[in-house]
DOLUMNU-586740 format. One record per atom (N, C-alpha, C): y, z, x. Coordinates in steps of 0.02 Angstrom, whole numbers, plus 50000, padded with zeros to 5 digits. Each point is the difference from the previous one (the first is absolute). Layout:
BEGIN
YZX ...
END
This chain:
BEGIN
499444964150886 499964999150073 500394993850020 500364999350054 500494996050014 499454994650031 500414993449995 499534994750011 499804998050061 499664997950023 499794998350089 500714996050019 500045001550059 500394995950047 499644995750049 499335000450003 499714994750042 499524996849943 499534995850022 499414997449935 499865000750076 499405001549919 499205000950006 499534997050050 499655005850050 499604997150058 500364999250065 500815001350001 500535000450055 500405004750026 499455006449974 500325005350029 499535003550077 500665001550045 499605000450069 499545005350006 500205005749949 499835008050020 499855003149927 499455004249998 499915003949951 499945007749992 500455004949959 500005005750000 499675003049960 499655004649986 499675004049957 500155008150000 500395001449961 500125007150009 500725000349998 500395002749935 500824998850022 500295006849989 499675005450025 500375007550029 500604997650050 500375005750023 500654997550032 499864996150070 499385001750044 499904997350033 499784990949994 499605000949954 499704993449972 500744993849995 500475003849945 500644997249998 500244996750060 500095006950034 500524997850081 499904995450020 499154997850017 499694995050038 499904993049980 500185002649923 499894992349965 500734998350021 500695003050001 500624997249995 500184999850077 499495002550061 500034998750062 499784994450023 499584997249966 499424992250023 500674996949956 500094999349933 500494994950002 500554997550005 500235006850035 500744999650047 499804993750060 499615000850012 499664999150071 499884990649971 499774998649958 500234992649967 499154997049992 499825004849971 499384999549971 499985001549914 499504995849974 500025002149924 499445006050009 499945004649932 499315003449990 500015000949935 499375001150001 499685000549907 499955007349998 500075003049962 499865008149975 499625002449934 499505003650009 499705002349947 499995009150021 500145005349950 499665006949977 499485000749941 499805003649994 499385003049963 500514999149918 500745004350022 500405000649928 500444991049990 499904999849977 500504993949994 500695000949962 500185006349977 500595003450002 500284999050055 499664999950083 500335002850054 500174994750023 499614992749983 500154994150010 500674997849969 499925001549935 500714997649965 500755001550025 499895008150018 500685005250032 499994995950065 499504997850012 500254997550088 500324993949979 499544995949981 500454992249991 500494999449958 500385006349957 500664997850001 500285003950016 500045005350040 500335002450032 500124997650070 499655004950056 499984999050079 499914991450012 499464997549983 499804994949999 500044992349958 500715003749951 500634993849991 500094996250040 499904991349975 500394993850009 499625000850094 499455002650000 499515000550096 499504994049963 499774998750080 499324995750001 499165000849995 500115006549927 499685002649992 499605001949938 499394999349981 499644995749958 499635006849955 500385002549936 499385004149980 499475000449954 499575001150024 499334998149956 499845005549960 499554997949964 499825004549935 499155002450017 499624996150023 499445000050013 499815001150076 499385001550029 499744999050053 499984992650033 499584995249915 499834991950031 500864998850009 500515001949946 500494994650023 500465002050079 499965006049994 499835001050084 500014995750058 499285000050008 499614995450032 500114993650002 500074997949926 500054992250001 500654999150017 500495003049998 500824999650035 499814997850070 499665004750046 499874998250065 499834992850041 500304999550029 499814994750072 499565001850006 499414995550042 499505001650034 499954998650086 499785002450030 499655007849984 500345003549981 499755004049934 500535006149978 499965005650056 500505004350000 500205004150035 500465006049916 499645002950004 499985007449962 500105006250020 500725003649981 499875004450036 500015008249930 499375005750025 500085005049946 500385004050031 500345003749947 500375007050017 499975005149936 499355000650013 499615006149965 499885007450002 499835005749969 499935004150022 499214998750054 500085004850040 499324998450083 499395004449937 499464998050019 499245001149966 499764994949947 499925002549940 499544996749947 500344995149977 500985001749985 500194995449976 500024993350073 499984998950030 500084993850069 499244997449975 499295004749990 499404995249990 500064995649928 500345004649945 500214997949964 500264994149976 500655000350048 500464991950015 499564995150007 499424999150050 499844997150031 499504997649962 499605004449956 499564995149925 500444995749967 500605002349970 500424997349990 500014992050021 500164999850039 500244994750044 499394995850036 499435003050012 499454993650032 499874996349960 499735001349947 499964993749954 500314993350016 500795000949993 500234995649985 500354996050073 499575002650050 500554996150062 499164996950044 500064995950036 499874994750045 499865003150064 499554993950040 499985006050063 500464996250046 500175005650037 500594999350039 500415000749969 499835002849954 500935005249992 500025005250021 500775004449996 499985005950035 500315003749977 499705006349991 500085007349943 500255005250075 500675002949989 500145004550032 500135006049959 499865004750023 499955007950000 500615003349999 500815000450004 500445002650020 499945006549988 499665001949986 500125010449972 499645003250076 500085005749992 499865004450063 499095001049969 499504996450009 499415001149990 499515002750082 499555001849981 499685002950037 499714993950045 500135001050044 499614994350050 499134996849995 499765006849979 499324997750004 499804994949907 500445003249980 499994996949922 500234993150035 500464998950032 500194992150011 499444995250047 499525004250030 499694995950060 499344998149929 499875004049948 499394999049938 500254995449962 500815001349995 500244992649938 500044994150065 500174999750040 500024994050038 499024996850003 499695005650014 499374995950001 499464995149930 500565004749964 499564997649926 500484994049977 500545000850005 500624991949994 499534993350045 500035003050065 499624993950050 499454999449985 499515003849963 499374994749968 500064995649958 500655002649971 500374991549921 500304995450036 499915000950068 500654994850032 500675001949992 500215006849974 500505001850000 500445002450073 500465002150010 500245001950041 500675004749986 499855007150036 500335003949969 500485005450069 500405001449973 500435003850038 500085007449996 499985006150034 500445004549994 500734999550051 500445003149958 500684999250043 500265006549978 499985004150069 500645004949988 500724997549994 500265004949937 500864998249992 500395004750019 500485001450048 500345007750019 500814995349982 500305007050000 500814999049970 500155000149932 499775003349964 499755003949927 500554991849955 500295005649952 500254992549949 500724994650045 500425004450041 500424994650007 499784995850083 499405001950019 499774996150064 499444994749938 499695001449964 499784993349945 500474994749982 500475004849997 500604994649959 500454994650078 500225003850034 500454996750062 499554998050042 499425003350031 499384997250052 499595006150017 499305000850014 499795005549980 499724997250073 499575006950035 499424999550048 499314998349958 499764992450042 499284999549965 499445000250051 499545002349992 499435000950021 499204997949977 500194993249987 499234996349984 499554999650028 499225001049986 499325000750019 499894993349972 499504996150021 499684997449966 499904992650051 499614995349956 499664993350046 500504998250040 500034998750059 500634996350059 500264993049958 499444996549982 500224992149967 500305002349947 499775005549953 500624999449924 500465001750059 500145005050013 500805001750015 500474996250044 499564992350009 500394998050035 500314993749924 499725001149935 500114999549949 500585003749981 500155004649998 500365004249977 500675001550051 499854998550052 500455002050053 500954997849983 499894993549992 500694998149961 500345005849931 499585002449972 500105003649963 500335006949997 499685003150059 499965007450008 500554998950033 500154995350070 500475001350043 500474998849983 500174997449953 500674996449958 500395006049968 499585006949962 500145003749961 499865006450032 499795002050063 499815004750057 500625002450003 500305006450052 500695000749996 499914996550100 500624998850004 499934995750058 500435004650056 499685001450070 500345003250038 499944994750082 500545003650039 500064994750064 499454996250011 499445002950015 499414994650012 499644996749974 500225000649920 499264993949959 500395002149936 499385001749938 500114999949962 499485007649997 500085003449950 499435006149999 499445001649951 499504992950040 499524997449981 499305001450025 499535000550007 499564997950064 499174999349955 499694995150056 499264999849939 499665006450054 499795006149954 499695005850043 499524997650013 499594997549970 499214998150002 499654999649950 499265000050000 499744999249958 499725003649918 499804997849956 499885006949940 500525006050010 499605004950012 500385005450004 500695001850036 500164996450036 500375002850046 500815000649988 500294995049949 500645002449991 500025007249947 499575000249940 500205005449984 499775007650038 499524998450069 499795007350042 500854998750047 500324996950011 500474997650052 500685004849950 499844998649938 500565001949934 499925007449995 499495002449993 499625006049981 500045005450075 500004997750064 500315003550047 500584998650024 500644996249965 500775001049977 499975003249967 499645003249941 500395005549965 499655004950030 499745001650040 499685007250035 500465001250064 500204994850017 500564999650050 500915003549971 499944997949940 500765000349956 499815007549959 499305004849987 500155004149996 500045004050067 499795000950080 500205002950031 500824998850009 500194993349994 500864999850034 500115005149940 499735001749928 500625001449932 499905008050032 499395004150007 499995005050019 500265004150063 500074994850056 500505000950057 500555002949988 500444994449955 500784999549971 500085007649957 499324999949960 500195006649963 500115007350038 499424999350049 499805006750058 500945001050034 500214992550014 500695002450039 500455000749960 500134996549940 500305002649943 499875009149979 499595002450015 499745006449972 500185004750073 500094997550040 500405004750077 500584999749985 500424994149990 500434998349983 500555004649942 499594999349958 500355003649922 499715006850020 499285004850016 500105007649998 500025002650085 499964997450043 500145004550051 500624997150032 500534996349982 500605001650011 500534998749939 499654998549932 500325001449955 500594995949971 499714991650017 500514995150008 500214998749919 500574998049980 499974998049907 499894991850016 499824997249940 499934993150008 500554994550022 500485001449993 500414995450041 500005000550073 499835005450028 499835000050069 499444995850023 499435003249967 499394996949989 500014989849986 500514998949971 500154994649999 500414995850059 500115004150017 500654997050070 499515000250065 499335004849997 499575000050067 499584991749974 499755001049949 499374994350004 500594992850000 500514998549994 500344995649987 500034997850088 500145004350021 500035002050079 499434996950045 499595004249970 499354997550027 499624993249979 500354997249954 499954993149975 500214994750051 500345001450034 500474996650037 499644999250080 499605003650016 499565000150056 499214998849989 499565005450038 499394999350022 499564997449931 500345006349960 499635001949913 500334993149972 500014996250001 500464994249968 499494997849943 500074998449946 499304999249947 500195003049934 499674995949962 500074998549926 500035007149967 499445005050027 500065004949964 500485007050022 500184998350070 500485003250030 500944997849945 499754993849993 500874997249957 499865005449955 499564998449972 500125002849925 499835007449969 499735003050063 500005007149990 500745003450005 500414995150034 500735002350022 500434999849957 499904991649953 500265001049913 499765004049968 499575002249987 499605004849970 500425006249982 500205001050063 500315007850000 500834998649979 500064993849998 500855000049976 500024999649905 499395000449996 500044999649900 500045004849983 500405003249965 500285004349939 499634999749937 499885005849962 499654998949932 500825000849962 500114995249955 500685000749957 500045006549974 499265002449972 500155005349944 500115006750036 499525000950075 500205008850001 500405000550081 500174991750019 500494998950066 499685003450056 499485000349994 499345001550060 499804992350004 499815001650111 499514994249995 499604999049981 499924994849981 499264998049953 499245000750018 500005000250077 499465001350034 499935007249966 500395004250021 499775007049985 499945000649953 499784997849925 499874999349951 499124996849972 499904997150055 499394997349995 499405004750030 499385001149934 499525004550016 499924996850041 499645004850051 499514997850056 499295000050016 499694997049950 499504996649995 499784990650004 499764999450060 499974993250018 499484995849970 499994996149982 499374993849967 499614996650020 499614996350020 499774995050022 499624997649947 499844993050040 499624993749964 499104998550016 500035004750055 499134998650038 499914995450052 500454996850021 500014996750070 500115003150060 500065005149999 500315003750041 499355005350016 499765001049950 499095004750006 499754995950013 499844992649997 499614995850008 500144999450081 500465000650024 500095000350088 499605002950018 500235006649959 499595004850048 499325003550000 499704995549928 499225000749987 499574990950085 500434997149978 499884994250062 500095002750052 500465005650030 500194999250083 499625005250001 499425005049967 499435003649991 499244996950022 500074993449953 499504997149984 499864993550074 500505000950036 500044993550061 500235006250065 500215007149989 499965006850060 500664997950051 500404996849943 500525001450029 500535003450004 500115005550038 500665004049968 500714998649988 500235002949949 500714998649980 500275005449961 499925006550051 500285005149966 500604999849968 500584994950004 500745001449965 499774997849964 499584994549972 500064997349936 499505004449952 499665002950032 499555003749948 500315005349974 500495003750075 500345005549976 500834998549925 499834993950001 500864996849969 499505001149946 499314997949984 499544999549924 500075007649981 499725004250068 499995005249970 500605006849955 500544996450043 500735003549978 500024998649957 499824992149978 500334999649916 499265004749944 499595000650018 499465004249964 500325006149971 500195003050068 500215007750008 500664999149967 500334995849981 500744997649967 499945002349924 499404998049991 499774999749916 499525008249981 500295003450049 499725007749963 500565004450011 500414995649949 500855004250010 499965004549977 499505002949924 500035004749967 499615004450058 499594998950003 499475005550064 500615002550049 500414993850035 500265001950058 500535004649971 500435000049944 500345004549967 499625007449996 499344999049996 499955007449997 499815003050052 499764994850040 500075003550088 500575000750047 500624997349967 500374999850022 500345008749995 499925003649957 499875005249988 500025008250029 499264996550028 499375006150027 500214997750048 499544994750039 500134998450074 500774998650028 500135004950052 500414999350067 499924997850029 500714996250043 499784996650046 500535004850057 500364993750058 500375005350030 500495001949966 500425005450041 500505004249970 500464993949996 500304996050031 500314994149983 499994994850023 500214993449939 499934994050011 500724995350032 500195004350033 500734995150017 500155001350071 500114994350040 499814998050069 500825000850020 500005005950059 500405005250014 500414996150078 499734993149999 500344996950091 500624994349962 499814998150056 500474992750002 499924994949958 500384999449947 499994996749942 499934989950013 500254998850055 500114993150028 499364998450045 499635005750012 499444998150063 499415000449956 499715004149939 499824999549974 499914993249956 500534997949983 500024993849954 499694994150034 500115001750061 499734993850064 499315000050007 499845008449999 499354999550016 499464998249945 500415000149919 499574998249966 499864991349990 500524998149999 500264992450004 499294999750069 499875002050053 499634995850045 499155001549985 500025005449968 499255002549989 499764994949931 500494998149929 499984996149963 499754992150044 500514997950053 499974995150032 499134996750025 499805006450028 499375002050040 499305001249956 500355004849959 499354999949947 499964990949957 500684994849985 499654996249967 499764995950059 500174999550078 499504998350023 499135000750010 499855006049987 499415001249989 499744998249936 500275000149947 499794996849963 499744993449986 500414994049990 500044994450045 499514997750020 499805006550078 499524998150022 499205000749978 499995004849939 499575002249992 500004994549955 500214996949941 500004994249957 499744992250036 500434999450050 499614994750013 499355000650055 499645007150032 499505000850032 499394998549914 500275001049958 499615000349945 499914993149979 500524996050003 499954991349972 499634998950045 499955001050045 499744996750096 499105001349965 499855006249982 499295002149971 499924996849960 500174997249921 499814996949977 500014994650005 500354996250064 499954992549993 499425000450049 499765004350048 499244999350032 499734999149958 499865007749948 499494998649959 499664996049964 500614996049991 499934994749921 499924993750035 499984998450090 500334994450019 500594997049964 500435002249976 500764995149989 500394998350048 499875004050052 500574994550070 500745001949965 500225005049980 500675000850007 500384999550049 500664996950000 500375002850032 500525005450005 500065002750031 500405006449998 500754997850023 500144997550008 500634999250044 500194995149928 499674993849975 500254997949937 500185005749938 499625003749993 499755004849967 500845003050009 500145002350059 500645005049988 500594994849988 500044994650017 500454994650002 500244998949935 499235000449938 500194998349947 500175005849938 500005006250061 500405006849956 500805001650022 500454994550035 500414999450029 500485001049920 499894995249954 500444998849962 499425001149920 500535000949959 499785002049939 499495005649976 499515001450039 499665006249992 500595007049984 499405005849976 500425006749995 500195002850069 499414997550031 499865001250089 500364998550041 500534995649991 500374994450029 500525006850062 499734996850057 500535003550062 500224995950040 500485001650026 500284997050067 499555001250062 499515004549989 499395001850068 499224996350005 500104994249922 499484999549999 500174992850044 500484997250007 499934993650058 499915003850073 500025007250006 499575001350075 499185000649994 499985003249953 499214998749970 499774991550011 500204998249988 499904991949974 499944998850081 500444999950036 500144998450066 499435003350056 499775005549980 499385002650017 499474995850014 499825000749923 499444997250015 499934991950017 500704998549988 500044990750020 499715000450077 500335006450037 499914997050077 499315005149998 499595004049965 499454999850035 499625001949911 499714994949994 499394998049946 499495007149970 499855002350053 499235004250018 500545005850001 500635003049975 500265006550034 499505006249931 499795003750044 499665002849967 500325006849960 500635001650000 500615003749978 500505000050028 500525000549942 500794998550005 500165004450057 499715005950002 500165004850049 499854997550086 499474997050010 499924997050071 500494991550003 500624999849965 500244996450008 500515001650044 500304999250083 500455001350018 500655004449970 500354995349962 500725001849959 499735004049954 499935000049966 499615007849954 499845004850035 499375000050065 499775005349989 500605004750049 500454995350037 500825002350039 500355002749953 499844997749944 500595004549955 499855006849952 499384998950007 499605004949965 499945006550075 499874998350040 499875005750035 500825001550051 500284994749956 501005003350009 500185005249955 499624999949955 500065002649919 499825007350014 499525000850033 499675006050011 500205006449952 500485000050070 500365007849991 500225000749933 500504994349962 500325002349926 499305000749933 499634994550016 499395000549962 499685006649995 499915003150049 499585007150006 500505004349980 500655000450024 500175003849979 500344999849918 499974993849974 499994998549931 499435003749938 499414998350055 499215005149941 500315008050035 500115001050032 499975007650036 500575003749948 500694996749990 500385001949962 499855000249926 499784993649974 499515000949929 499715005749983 499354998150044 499615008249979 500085005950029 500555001750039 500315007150013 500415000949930 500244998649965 500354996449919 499675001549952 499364998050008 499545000449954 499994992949950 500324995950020 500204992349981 499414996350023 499604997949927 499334995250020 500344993150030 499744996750040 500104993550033 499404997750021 499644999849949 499014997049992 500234993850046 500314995949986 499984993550040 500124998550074 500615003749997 500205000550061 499625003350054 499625006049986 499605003250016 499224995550032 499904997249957 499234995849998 500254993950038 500674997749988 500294993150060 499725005150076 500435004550004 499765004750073 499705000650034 499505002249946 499215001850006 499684995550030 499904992149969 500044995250035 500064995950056 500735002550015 500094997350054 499855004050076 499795006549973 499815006250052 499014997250005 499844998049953 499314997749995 499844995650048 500454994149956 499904992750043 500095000950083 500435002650022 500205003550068 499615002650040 499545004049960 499585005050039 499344996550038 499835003350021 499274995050055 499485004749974 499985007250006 499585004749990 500055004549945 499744996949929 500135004149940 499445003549990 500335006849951 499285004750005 499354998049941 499804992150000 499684999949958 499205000950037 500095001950074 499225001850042 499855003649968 500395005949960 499745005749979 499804997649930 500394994849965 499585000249945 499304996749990 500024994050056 499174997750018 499385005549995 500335005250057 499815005750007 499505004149978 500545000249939 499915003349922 499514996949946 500164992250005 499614997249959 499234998650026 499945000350062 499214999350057 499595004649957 500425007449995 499755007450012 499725000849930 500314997149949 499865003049930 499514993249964 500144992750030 499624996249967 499674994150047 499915001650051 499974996950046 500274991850010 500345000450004 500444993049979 500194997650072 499745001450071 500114997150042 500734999850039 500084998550081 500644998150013 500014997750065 500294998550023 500054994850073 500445006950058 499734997750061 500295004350057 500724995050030 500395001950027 500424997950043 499704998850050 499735004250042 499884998750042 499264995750034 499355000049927 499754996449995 499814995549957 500774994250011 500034994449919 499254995050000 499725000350086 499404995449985 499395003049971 500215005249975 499395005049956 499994997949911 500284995649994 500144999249931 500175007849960 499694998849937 500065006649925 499565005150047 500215005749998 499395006550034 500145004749941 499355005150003 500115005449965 500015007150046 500055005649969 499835007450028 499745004449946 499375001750035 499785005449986 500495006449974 500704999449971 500345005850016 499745006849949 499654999349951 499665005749974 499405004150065 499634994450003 499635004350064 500435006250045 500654992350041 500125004550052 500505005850004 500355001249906 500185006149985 499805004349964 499344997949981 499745005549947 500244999249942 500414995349978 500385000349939 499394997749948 499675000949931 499824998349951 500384994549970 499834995850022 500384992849956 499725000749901 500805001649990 499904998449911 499804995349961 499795000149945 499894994549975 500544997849963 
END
């Protein structure tokens, strides 16, 4: 192992965990002109780092947990990048022993929020003080400046603050930093960014999939629209790079490489975890549940192979108009649906920062997905700008400029799902963005009838319109139709 470059007890920052992410962040803090100490479980991984990546840096590797620790300044400041569950409680035996109170143990992995609000309470009976921090901008936003999203005590992070903002990725207005609040709240803040980043991925795919079978574009076309659309409304990280995407070649069979890739999608569980929470707090967010559910239905390729089969759909899938008005109209329904999304993501942060009291802000909140996140748009400084000028907006959609452009959108949007499923072309997302916004809209939905319904069979009560000072009422409605209520 290569020898320290700082002594002992003078290092600012400590890493634990040296996967590629772990790496990035250690060689991001000491770009930034900070030392850090590093320990893994393998000390193989220690060795490959410090003479490799972490050649002739200000960067200290240890062999042990204590020498770790004892590298550290005080208050130490620790940060894990572990796998999220047993191994993070894990770390954290690890490591109490040997640290002081008022030090501070951060969380960097995508852990479950409520796991972070139980390790924060059991740290603060040792006098510890502990962090979760969402990290977005996968390995090269770790390495150049990543989006952070820390939970945890206001006084540490004003500990840490030099730290994060130094190595944050930095956009016009700050740095892309912010303290969310308390315990839980940066990794629930983290955890509805990626429920947010699977509706944008499922959007992109739905117009990608109009795109390639109902007018039959090859990928260099396909590449020349999103490049296009990069350049305007859709402007955003995952809009760039869906557009490179389609310009890669496989060497060996000179097909694009996209069309080569099964289509079965993955996830990590942050993304179910949205949508078991925006359940569990009754808030809806049909795109993002519908983006969980596409990738489900993704992973029964063999099933869908054999239904692909039997079941018919229409006689054909290829869209018979105007090849240029079409492209527009999908480009604005994409536009519209990730507004609804959006909105449905942060109506959901807005719920859990009631719930939990954290006092988020929302307008920081989008400010600090400006830069380095996967999320990262050019729309999210109108977001941001939203809620700056009104605090209390209770959806993106009753925001002036949105909801003007959304109900400009109209016509191509509708007729975007109308052309889909005359096609027989699923567009789950786009569809459920719609749905949505035909919901949110409405004054008089037919859920009287399901009150109705539920009075009649279990008596479960329901309120009049016309007499709200009657409170919960019931009806007799077996009596007054004769019906035999089932059991």
């Amino acid at each position: 192992m290569s020898e320290a470059k700082v002594e002992i007890g003078q290092a600012n920052f400590g890493m634990v965990g040296l996967g590629v992410m772990g790496q990035n962040l250690t060689l991001n803090i000491e770009r930034n002109g900070y030392s850090i100490a590093v320990w893994a479980r393998r000390v193989e991984a220690v060795d490959e780092f410090m003479q490799n990546k972490a050649a002739g840096k200000r960067v200290i590797g240890s062999k042990s947990i204590q020498e770790l620790i004892h590298s550290l300044e005080k208050p130490r400041k620790i940060m894990m990048l572990v796998k999220a569950g047993k191994p993070v409680d894990l770390t954290i035996d690890l490591l109490k022993p040997h640290l002081d109170e008022g030090d501070i143990v951060i969380d960097g992995g995508n852990s479950y929020f409520e796991d972070t609000r139980r390790r924060e309470r059991e740290l603060a009976a040792g006098g510890l003080r502990f962090f979760g921090m969402g990290v977005s901008g996968g390995e090269t936003g770790a390495l150049l400046g990543p989006s952070l999203m820390p939970g945890g005590e206001r006084k540490a992070y004003e500990d840490l603050r030099h730290v994060l903002e130094a190595i944050a990725a930095q956009v016009d207005d700050g740095p892309c930093v912010t303290h969310c609040g308390p315990d839980g709240a940066g990794h629930f803040v983290k955890m509805i960014h990626n429920g947010i980043e699977y509706g944008d991925m499922q959007l992109i795919a739905e117009a990608y999939d109009l795109l390639r079978n109902a007018l039959g574009l090859e990928s260099s076309e396909l590449a020349d629209i999103f490049a296009k659309w990069n350049e305007g409304l859709l402007d955003s990280y995952l809009i760039e790079i869906t557009a490179k995407i389609f310009t890669v070649v496989d060497e060996e069979t000179g097909k694009p490489l996209v069309d080569l890739i099964l289509d079965k999608a993955g996830q990590k569980g942050t993304g179910k975890w949205t949508s078991q929470v925006a359940l569990d707090l009754g808030v809806a967010i049909p795109t993002i549940h519908s983006a969980i559910e596409a990738r489900f239905l993704s992973g029964l390729k063999q099933e869908r192979g054999q239904a692909s089969q039997s079941i018919s759909g229409p006689d054909t899938a290829r869209y018979d108009g105007g090849k240029k008005e079409i492209i527009e109209c999908i480009h604005d329904a994409l536009y519209a649906s990730k507004i609804c999304s959006y909105a449905q993501g942060m109506a959901l942060i807005r719920a859990g920062s009631d719930q939990y009291r954290w006092d988020i802000n929302l307008s920081e909140i989008s400010r600090i997905w400006k830069g380095g996140c996967i999320i990262r748009a050019q729309f999210l400084d109108k977001i941001k700008q939203a809620y700056e000028h009104q605090p209390d907006l209770p959806n993106l959609l009753m925001n002036p400029d949105f909801r003007a452009w959304v109900i400009q959108a109209q016509p191509r949007w509708r007729k975007t799902i109308l052309t889909a499923q005359s096609l027989g072309i699923p567009v789950m997302a786009m569809a459920s963005s719609l749905a949505y916004f035909d919901s949110y809209r409405t004054r008089d939905l037919p859920q009287n009838l399901t009150q109705a319904q539920r009075d009649f069979f279990g008596s479960h009560l329901y309120e009049r319109v016309d007499k709200p000072e009657s409170g919960l009422m019931h009806t007799d409605w077996v009596g007054i139709t004769g019906q035999e209520k089932e059991v």
